[in-house]
N, C-alpha and C positions, 0 to 999 in steps of 0.2 A: 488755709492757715493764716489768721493774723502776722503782719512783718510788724517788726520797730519802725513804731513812728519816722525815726531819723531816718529810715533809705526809703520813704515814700515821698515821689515827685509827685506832679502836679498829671500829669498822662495817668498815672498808674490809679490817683486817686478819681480821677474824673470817668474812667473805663470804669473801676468799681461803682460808682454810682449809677452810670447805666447798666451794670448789671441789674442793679436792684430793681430797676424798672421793669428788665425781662424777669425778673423770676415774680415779681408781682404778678406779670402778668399771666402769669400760669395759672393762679388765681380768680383773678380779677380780670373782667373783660370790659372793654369801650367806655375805660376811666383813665387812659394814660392821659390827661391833663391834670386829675388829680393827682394821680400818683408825683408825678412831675411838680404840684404843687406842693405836697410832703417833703418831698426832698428839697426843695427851694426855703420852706421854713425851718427845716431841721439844719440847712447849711448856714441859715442867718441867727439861729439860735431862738425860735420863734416859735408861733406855735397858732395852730389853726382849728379855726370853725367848719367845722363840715352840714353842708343845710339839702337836704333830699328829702324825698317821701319814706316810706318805708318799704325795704326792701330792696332799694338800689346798690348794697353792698356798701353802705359805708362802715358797718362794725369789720366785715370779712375784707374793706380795705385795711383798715388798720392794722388789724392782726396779720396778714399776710406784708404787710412793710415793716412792722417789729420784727417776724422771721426773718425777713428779706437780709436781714439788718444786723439781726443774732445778738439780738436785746430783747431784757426782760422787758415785760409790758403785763400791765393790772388794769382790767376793767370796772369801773364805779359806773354803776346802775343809780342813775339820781332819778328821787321819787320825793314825795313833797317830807314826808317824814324823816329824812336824809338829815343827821347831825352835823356841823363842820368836825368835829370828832371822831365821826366815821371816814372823813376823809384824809384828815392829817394828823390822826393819830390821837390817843392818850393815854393817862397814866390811870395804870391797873395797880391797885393793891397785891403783893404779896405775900400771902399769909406766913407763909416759911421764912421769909429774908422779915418780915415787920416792915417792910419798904414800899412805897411808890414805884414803880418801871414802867418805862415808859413802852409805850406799844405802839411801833409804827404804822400808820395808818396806810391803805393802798396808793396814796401820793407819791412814797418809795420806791420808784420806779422808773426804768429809763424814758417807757414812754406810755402816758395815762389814756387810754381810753373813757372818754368821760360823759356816757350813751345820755344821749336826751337831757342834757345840763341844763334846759329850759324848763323842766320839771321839778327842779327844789327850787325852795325861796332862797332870794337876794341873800340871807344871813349865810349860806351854808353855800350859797358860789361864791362867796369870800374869799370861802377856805383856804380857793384857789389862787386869790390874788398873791397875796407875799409867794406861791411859791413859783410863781409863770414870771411874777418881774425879777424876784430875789433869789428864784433860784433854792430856797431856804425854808426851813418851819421852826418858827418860834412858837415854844410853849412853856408855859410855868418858867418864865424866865432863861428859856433855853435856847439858843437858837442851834438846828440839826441841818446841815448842807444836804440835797437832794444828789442822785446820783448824777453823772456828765457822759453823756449826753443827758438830756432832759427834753420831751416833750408833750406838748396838751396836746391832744386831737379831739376836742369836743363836738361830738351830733346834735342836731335839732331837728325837726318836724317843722316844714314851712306852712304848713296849711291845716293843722288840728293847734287849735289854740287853748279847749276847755283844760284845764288843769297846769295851764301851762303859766309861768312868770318870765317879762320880757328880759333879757340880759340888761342891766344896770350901764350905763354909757363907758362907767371906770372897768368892768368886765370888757367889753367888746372891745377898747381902745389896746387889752393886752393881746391878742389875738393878732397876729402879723398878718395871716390872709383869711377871708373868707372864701369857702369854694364851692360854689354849687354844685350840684351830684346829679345830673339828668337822668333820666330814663336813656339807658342805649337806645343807638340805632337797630333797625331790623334786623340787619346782619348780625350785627355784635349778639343779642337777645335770642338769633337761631342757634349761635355758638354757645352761650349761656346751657340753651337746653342741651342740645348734644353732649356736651359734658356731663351733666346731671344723667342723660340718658347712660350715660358708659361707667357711670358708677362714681362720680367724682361727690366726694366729701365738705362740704365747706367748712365742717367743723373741727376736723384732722390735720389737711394743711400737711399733709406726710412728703406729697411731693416736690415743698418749698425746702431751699438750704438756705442757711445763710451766707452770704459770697461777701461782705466785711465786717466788721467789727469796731468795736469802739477808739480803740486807734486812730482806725484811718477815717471814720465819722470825726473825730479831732482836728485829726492835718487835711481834713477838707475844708471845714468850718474858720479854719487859720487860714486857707490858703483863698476862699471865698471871699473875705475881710481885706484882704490884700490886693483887691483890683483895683485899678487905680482908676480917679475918675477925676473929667478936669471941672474948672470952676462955672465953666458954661454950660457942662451939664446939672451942678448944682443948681445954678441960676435955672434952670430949666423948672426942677422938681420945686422950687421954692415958687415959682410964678405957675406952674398945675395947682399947689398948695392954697396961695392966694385967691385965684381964679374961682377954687371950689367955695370962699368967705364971700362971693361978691357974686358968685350967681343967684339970682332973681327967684328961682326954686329953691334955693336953700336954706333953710333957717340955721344949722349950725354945720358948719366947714369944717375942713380939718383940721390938725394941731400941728405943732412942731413934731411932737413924737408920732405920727403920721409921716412926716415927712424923713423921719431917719429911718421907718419900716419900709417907706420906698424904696430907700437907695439900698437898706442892707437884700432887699428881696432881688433888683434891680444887680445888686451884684452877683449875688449867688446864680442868677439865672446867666450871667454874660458867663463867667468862671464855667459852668455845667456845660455851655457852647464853646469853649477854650478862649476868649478872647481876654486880651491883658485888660483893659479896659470898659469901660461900660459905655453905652450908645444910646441916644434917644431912642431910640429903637428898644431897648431894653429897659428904660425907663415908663414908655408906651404899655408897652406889654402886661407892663406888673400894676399898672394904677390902678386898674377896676380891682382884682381881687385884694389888694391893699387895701384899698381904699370905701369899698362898697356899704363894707360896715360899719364907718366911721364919721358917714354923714349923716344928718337929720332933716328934712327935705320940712317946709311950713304943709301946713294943713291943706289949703288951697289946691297946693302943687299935689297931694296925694289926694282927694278926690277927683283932678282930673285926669289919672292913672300916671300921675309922670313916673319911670321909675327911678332909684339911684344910678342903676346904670348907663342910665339914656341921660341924665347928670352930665356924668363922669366922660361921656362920651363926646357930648357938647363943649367941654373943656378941653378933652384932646383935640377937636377941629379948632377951637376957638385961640390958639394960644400957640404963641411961635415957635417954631420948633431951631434950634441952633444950629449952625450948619459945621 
């Protein structure tokens, strides 16, 4: 049972979210860093790229973290044919009123599932942009608030590229983290089967509950924002920031708005460990998936295989850490 916001402490909200993680995993197997990565964008009010093959369980992650969660959730199937219209909605004639009505589009939702978003054109990943920063959809002079919680969890295909259009820079930059989806380990992929042997469903999800609610996804996300963090560890994330403008392999670095998806990602992850404050250590931690998607490496440096992450990683050795 959902409580009033107002008698939920900081204990009571941080146990619920690791629930959400056990009941994921009821689901889901040898992805608790994703899982873990959801909950870190969804406490900073953010929203994420998910990049695996197919069939690592990223649609059956999602869907089992909206249960987890006891929020609606709408999946968009983007195909190149995909209208921005079909995703945020539009106005339908009605014969009987003589009126326009507007007709919400599957955007409407706590949290979007948005399969294979490297499949429509630029025009129509737009759709997405006003409502990932703003929250909002303006049409026909209208602007319609989205629901709160709110979040994107967009899929891709790292290695089929025919049919596919690359995400726009101003798309990728609203994305708080990018997460990559491995193939389980052995064990994890022996448990995968044995479950499927014993009758388990991925498309039912019957034996997921939801253990919180929109409430307390609220006074988490309040209480995640409220870690306090001192000026030397700002100085920290602002000299990773720089760092990544002035390496030799990189042609375009991060941004400012980069560097405030650090700290809100950077907090929510100290907040999910109980600490008041935030620590280079948890500053560490959050840079690559912050940050992975957000750079542009020159030409040079990707023929001779560097990759972002091997970047990103030369900048954590390279750069003083605060004491």
């Amino acid at each position: 049972m959902t409580l009033p916001e107002t008698t939920l402490d900081d204990a009571a909200l941080r146990e619920g979210m690791n629930r959400v993680r056990l009941e994921v995993g009821k689901a889901v197997v040898g992805q608790d860093g994703a899982v873990t990565g959801l909950l870190i964008a969804l406490l900073s009010r953010g929203h994420v790229l998910l990049e695996g093959v197919p069939g690592v369980a990223k649609t059956l992650l999602v869907r089992s973290f909206s249960r987890a969660l006891g929020l609606d959730t709408k999946r968009i199937q983007f195909t190149p044919d995909l209208m921005p219209g079909d995703v945020s909605g539009s106005l339908v004639y009605d014969a009987r009123s003589g009126e326009f009505d507007f007709r919400e589009g599957p955007i409407f939702t706590h949290i979007v599932l948005a399969d294979e978003i490297n499949r429509t054109p630029p025009k129509t990943q737009s759709a997405l942009l006003e409502a990932m920063e703003e929250r909002q959809v303006s049409t026909d002079g209208v602007t319609r608030a989205l629901p709160d919680p709110f979040l994107v969890a967009a899929t891709q295909n790292p290695v089929e590229h025919e049919g596919t259009y690359s995400l726009p820079e101003a798309q990728l930059d609203r994305f708080l983290l990018k997460l990559v989806i491995d193939v389980p380990g052995r064990d994890a992929e022996i448990d995968v089967l044995r479950r499927h042997a014993a009758g388990f469903d991925p498309r039912a999800l019957e034996d997921l509950s939801p253990v919180v609610g929109a409430a307390e996804i609220r006074a988490a996300q309040r209480a995640a924002a409220s870690v306090a963090v001192s000026d030397d560890v700002l100085a920290y994330v602002v000299d990773l920031a720089r760092a990544t403008r002035q390496s030799p392999s990189v042609q375009l670095g991060v941004s400012p708005r980069a560097s405030t998806a650090l700290l809100a990602a950077a907090k929510a992850w100290a907040w999910l460990g109980g600490y008041p404050a935030i620590t280079p250590d948890h500053v560490q931690t959050m840079v690559i998936p912050a940050w992975r998607h957000r750079i542009r490496l020159r030409t040079e440096a990707e023929l001779e295989g560097v990759s972002v992450d091997a970047v990103l990683t030369g900048v954590l050795q390279q750069t003083r850490v605060p004491i």
